[in-house]
C-alpha positions as a Markdown table, in Angstrom:
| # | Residue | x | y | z |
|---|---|---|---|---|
| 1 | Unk | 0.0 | 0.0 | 0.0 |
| 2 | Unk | 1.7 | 3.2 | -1.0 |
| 3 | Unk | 2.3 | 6.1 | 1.6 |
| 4 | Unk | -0.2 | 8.6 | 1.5 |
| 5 | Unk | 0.2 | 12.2 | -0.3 |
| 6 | Unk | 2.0 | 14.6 | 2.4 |
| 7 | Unk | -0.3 | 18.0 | 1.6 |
| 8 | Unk | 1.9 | 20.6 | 0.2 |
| 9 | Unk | 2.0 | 24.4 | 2.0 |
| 10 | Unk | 1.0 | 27.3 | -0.3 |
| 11 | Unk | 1.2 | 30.4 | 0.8 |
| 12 | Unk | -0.2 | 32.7 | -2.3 |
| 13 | Unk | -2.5 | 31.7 | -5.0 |
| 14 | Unk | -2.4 | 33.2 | -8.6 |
| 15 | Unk | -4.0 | 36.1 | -9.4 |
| 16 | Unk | -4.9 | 35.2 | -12.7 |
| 17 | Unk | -5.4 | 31.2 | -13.6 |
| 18 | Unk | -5.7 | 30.9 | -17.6 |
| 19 | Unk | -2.7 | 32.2 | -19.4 |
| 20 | Unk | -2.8 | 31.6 | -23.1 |
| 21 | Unk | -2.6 | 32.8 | -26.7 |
| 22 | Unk | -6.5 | 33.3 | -27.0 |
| 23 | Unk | -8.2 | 32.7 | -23.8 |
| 24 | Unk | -11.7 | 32.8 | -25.8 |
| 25 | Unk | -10.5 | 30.3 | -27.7 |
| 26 | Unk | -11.9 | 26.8 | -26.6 |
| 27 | Unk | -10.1 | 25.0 | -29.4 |
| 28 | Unk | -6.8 | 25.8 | -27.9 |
| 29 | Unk | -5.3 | 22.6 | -25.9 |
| 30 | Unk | -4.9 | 22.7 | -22.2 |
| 31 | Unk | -2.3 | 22.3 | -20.0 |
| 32 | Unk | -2.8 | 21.9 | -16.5 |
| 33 | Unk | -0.5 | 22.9 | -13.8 |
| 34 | Unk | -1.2 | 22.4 | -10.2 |
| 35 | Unk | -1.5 | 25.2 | -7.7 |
| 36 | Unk | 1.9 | 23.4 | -5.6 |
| 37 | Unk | 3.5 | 23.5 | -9.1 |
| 38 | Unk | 2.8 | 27.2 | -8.9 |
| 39 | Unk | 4.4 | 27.9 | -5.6 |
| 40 | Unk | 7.6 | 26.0 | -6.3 |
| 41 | Unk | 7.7 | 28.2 | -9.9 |
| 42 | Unk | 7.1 | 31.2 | -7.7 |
| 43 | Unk | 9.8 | 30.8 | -4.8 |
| 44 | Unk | 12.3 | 29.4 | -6.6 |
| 45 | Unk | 12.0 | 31.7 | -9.4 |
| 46 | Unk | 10.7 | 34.9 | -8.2 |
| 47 | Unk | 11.2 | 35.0 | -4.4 |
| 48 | Unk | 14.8 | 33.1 | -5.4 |
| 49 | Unk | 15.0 | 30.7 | -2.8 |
| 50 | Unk | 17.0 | 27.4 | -3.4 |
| 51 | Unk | 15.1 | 23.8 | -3.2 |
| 52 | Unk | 16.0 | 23.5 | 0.2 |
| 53 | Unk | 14.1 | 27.2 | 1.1 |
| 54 | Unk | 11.6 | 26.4 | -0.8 |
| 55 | Unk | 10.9 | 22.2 | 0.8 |
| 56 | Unk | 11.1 | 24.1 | 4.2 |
| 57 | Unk | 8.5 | 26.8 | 3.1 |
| 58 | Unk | 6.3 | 24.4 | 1.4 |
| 59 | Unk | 6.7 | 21.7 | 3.8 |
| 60 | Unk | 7.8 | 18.9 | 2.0 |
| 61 | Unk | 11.2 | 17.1 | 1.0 |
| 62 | Unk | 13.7 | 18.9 | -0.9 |
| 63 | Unk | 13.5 | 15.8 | -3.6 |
| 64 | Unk | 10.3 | 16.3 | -3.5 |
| 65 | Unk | 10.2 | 20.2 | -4.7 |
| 66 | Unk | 12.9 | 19.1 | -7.2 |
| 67 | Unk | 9.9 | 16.6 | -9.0 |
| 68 | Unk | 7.4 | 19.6 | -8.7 |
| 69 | Unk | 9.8 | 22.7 | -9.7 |
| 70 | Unk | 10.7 | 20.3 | -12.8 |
| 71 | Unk | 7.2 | 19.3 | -13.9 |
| 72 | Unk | 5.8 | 22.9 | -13.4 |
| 73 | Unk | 9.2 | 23.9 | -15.7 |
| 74 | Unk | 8.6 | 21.4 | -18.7 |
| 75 | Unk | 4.4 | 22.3 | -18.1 |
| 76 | Unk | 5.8 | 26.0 | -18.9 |
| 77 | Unk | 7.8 | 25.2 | -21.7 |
| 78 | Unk | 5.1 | 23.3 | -23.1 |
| 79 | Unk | 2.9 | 26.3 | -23.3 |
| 80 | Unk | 5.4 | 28.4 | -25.1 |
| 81 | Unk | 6.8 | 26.8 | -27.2 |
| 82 | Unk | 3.6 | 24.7 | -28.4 |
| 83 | Unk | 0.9 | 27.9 | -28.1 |
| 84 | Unk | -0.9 | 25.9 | -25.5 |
| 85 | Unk | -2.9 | 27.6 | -23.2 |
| 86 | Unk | -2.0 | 27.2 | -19.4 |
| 87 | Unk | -4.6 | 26.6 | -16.2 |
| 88 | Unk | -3.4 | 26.7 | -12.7 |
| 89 | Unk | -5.9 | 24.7 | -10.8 |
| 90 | Unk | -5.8 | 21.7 | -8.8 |
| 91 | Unk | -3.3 | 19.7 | -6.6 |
| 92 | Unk | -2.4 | 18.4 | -3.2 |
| 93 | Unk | -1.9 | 21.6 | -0.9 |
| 94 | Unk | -2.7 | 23.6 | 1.8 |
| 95 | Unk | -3.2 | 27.3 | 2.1 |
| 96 | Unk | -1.3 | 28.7 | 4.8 |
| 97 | Unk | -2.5 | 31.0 | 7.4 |
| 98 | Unk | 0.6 | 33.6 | 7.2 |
| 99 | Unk | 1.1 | 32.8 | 11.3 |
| 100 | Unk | 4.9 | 31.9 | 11.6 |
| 101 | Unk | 5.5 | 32.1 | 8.5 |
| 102 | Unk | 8.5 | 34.1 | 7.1 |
């Protein structure tokens, strides 16, 4: 029996959640990126924390936000480079409540 999901720490949703070439669009393929996905994106890449920061913020193992940091990367690249349209939505996390929290 596998080990159940530990419930990521997010500490600030996306303002926005469809980025795409033609939002109106319906035609335009999906690619889904969960809201932890998100988080690692934005710590590591905005807030510039390392992986180790960032596993300590979000509450999970630094392997662990390596696996989510890469998959959010190559769900990016996707987008880009393939005109796909991206949705933030989803995913195994918990909204923080700010108390403690640096």
């Amino acid at each position: 029996m596998p080990r159940p999901r530990k419930r990521r720490r997010v500490c600030c949703l996306p303002v926005n959640n469809v980025f795409g070439p033609d939002v109106k669009n319906l035609n335009i393929e999906k690619v889904i990126m969960s809201v932890d996905e998100y988080e690692a994106i934005r710590l590591i890449d905005i807030e510039r924390f390392t992986q180790q920061e960032c596993s300590e913020k979000m509450n999970i193992a630094r392997t662990t936000v390596q696996s989510v940091y890469d998959s959010a990367r190559s769900k990016l690249a996707d987008c880009l480079v393939n005109c796909k349209m991206l949705v933030i939505e989803g995913g195994d996390y918990q909204l923080c409540d700010g108390i403690g929290m640096t």
